[in-house]
C-alpha positions in Angstrom: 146.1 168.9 159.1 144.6 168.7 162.9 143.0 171.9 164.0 146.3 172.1 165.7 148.4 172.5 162.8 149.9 169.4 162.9 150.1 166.6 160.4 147.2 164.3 160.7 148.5 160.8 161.9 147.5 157.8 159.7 144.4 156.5 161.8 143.7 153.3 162.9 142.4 150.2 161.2 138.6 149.6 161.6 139.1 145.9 161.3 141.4 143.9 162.6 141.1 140.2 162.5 141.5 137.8 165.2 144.7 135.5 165.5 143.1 132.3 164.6 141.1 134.5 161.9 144.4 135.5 160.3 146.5 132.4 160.8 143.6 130.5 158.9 143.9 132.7 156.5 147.5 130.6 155.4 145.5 128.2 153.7 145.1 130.9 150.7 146.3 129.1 147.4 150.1 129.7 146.8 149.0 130.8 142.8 146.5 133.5 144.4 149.1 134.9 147.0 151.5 135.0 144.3 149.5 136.8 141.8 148.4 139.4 144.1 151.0 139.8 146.1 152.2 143.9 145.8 154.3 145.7 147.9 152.4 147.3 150.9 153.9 150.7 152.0 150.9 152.5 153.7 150.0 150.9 156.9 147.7 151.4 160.0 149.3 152.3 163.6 147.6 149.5 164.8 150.0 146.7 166.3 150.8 143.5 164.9 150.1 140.5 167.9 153.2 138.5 168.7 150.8 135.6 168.2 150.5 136.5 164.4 153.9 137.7 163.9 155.8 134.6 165.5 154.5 131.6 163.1 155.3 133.7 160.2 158.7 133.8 161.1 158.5 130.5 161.8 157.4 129.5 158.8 159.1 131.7 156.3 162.2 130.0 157.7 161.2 126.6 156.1 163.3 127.7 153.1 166.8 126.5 152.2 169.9 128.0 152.9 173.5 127.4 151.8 174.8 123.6 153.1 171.4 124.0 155.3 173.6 126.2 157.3 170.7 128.4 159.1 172.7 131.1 159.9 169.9 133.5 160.0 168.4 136.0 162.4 165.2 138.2 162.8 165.4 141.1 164.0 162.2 142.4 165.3 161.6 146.5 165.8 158.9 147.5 167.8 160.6 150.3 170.3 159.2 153.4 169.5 162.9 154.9 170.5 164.8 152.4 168.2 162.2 153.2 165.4 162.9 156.7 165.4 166.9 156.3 165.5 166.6 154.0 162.4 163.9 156.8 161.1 166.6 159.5 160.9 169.4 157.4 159.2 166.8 156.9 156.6 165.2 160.5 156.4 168.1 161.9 154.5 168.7 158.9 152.2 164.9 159.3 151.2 165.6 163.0 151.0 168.6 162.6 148.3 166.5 159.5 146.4 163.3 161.0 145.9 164.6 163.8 143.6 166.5 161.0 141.4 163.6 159.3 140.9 161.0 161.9 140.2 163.1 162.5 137.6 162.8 159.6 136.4 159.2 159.3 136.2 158.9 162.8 134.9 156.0 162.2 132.1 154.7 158.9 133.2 151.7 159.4 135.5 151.6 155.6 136.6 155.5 156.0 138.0 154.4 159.9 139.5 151.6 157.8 141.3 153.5 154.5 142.3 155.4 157.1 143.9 153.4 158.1 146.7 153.3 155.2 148.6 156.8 155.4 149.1 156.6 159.2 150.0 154.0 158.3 152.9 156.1 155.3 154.3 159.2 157.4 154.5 156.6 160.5 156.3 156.2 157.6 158.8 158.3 155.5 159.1 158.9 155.7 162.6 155.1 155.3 163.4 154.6 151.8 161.7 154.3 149.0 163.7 157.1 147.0 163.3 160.2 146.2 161.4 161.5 143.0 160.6 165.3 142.8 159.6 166.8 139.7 158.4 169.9 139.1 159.2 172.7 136.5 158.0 176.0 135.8 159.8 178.8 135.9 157.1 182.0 133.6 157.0 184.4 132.1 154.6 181.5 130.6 152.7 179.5 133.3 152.8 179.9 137.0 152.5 177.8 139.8 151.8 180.4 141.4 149.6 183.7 140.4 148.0 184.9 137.6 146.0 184.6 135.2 144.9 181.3 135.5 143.5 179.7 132.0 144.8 180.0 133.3 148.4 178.3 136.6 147.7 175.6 134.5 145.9 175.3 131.9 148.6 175.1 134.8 151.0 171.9 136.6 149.7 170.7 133.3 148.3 170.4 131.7 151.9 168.4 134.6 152.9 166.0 135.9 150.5 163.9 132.6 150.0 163.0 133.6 153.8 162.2 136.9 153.1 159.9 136.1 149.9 158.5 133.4 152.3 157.2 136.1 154.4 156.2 138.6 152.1 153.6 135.8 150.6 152.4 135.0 154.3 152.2 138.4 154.9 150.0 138.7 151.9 147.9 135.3 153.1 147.2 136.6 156.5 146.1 140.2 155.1 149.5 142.0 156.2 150.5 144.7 154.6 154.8 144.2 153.3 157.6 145.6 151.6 161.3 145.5 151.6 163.7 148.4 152.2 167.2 148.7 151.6 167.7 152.6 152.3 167.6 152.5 155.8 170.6 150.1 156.2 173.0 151.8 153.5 174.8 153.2 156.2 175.9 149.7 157.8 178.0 150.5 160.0 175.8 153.1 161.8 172.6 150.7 161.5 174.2 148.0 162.9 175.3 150.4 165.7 171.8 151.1 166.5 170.5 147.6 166.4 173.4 146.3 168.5 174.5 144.0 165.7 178.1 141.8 165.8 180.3 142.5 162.8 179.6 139.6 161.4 175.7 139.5 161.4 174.8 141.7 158.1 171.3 142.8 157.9 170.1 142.8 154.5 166.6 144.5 154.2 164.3 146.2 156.4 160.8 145.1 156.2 157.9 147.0 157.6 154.6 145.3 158.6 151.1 146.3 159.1 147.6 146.4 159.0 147.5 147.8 155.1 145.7 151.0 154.3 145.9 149.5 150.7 144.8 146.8 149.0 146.2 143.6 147.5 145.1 142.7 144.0 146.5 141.6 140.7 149.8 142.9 139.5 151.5 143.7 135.6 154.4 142.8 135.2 156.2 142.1 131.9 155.8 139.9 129.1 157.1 136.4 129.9 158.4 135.8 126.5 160.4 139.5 126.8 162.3 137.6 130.4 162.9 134.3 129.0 166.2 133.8 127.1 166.7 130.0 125.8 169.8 128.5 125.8 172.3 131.8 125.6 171.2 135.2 126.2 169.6 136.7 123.1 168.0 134.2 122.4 163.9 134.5 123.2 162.1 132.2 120.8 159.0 132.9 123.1 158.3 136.8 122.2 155.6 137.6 120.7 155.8 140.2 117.7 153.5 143.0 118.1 151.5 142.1 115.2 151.3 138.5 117.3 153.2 136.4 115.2 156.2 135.0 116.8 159.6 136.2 116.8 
């Protein structure tokens, strides 16, 4: 708390790195970005330079889309005003989440912890420096809900390569990155606010920042426990507990 008595805001990042410092940085190995890659909810105020921000987004959109149709769109979110509208769909959302999944963590410290992160980006939200929304225009090929099922598919699937594009740049350059689906539950209202056509869908909101954490190796599960060979059931790569296997 300030002497005030008002929250302390989130203070500044000591270092920042130049443009051509963190643009160089791209040249990270693809295996290291993708084994340290995290999601990065805690972020400095700082802002984030066109001059970085804009050849991310131009890169991340060398992915493929449905028949190379490119109906995509970045939104970018920097007005404080805009911020805080999309900051009070999402209060509320957070609000009726956060009790479902304490519950769910209840006895498991790592998930209590895990938590927090989430808890301060929501606090904030408005205050971080940007948002990025993706955005894909549906039509008869592709829609973001409905059948048949191929179109839903090619929807999402013409759009998230991008997005996992820029989470690893994000992670390259130093950016701090996550995705967020709350804020856009209400669709209707958030495309309102962003001054979307009906057929432009965003599908995430993801903010960006200076990170107040740090990248660094992840778990994740067993690869043997994901695989299935052939027909679903069938995992001939798990490993038995006593390491003999299955």
């Amino acid at each position: 708390m300030t002497t005030s008595g008002r929250p302390a805001r989130p203070e500044a990042a000591a270092d920042i790195p130049s443009t051509e410092e963190a643009l160089s940085r791209l040249d990270m190995p693809l295996g290291e970005a993708m084994r340290t890659q995290r999601a990065i909810r805690k972020l400095h105020l700082d802002p984030v330079s066109h001059d970085v921000l804009l050849p991310l987004l131009e890169l991340s959109l060398k992915a493929p889309t449905s028949s190379n149709t490119q109906d995509w769109s970045y939104l970018v979110v920097e007005d404080p005003e805009q911020k805080e509208r999309l900051a009070k769909l999402y209060r509320p959302l957070f609000r009726a989440y956060d009790p479902i999944v304490s519950r769910m963590a209840r006895g498991d410290a790592k998930a209590q912890r895990q938590m927090a992160p989430g808890r301060w980006q929501a606090k904030h939200f408005a205050e971080l420096p940007l948002f990025v929304i993706p955005c894909y225009r549906r039509g008869l090929k592709h829609r973001p809900v409905g059948r048949p099922q191929i179109a839903v598919s090619s929807f999402y699937g013409s759009v998230f390569p991008a997005v996992q594009n820029l989470l690893l740049e994000c992670r390259a350059v130093g950016l701090g990155a996550s995705i967020q689906t709350l804020p856009i539950w209400h669709i209707s209202t958030a495309r309102r606010i962003l001054g979307l056509p009906r057929k432009v869908n965003p599908v995430c909101i993801i903010p960006i920042g200076w990170p107040r954490g740090r990248y660094g190796p992840t778990t994740r599960r067993p690869i043997g426990e994901v695989v299935h060979l052939d027909r679903y059931g069938n995992q001939p790569f798990l490993v038995r507990s006593s390491g003999e296997e299955a």
